[in-house]
N, C-alpha and C positions, 0 to 999 in steps of 0.2 A: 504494500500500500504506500502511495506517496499521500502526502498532506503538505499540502500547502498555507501558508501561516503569512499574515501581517506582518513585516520587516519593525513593524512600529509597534510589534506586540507590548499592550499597557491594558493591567490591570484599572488603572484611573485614568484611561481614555474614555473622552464623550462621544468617540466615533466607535461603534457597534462593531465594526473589524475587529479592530485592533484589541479591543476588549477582548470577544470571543476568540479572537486567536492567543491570546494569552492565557485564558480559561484551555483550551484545548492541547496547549503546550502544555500546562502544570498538568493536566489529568497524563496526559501521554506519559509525560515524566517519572509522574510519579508511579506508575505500571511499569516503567520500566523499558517501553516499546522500540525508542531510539536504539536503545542498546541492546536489545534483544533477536534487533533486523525484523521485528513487525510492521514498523512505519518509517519511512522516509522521512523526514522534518524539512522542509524548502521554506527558509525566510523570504519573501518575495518582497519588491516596492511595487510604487503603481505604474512605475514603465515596465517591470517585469511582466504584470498581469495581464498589460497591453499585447506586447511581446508573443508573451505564451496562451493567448487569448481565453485569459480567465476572468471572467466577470465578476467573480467575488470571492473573497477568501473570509475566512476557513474555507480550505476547499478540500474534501479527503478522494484521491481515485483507488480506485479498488480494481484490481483484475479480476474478469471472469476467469481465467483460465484458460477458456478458448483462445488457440490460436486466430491472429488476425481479425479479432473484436477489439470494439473497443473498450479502454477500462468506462466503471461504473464512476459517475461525479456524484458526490454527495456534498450538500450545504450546509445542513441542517446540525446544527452543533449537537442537540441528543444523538441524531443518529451514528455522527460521526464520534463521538464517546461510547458508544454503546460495541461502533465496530473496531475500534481500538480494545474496549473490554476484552470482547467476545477473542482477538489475536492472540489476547495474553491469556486466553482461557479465564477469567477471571467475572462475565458478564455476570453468572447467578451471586458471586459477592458483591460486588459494587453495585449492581442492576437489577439484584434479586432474578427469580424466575420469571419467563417473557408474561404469563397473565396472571400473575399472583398480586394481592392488594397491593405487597408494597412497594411493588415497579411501581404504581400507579402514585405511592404516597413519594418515591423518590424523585422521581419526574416531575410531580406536583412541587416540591421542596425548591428542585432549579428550578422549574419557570417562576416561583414565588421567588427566588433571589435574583436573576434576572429581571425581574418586571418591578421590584416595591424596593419604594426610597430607602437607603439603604438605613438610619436611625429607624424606622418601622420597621426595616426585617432584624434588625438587632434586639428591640423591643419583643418581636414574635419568636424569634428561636429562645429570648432569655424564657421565656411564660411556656413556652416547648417543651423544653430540656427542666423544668424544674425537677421532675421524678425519673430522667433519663440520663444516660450517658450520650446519646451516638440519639441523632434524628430522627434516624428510621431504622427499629430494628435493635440488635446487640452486638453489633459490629461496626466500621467505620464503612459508609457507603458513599456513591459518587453524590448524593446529594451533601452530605459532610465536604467530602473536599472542593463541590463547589461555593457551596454556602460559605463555607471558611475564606476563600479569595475575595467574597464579594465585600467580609465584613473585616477582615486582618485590617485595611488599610485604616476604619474607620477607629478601631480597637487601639494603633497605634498613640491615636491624636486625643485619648480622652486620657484624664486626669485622673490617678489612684483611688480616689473618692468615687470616679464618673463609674471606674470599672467591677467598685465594689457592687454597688448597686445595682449592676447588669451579672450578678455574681454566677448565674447558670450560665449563660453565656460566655464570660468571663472562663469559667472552669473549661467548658467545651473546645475554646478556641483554642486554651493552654494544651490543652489533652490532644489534639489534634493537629496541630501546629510541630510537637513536639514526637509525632508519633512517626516510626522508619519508614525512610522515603520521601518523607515529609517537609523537614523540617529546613532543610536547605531551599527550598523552591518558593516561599516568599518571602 
């Protein structure tokens, strides 16, 4: 699989590339897939994109297999997570099983950190995690390492007082942040 990635990858980009191409770098990463020879990583600019006439990055290609097809383009950041999981064999841990509830709660998890101001999703994982460890589940799932990207950078800027008070949240990010694989990547 090659993927294609934003040359401008930033977590605290306002431009939706560059975001998700930093979201999909950290997940890749921390699977392992670079180093594994699952995924290709292409830092692209936007003359590259011109160039290589890709209209939008994140972009993952996928080979069928078949000789003389073309590979498969995917956009879609779940899906392109989901098939980076699935390379490392690891989709039923981070993904859970394809129709069991808590695909559906993990899925729901990212598009809720993706789409809500990020002091509201802070606020919502602390009132979450009051009687939990880990978001979904009793394990660390890709909702966890997404959710955690979206809120590290906000976690970094509050004030020991701010963080006591978000104290579930506070713990989670510790615990997750800190955990192998992990902890170099933001």
């Amino acid at each position: 699989m090659k993927l294609f990635l934003s040359q401008k990858a930033n977590i605290l980009s306002e431009d939706p590339q560059e975001k998700l191409s930093k979201l999909i770098e950290v997940f890749a990463q921390y699977v392992r897939a670079p180093q594994r020879d699952i995924v290709q990583i292409n830092n692209v600019s936007s003359a590259d994109c011109q160039a290589l006439r890709i209209s939008q990055v994140p972009l993952l290609l996928k080979s069928t297999g078949n000789e003389g097809e073309e590979p498969v383009k995917c956009s879609n950041t779940m899906t392109i997570m989901i098939e980076i999981a699935k390379g490392a064999y690891l989709e039923d841990v981070l993904f859970a099983s394809a129709k069991s509830k808590e695909r559906q709660e993990i899925l729901s998890f990212i598009e809720l950190a993706q789409r809500m101001p990020t002091e509201e999703l802070v606020k919502h994982v602390n009132e979450h995690l009051a009687m939990k460890m880990f978001l979904v589940g009793s394990n660390i799932t890709a909702a966890d390492i997404i959710t955690c990207l979206y809120v590290a950078p906000y976690f970094k800027e509050l004030m020991d007082f701010q963080k006591i008070a978000l104290c579930h949240a506070f713990r989670w990010i510790d615990h997750v942040q800190h955990l192998p694989g992990f902890d170099d990547l933001i």
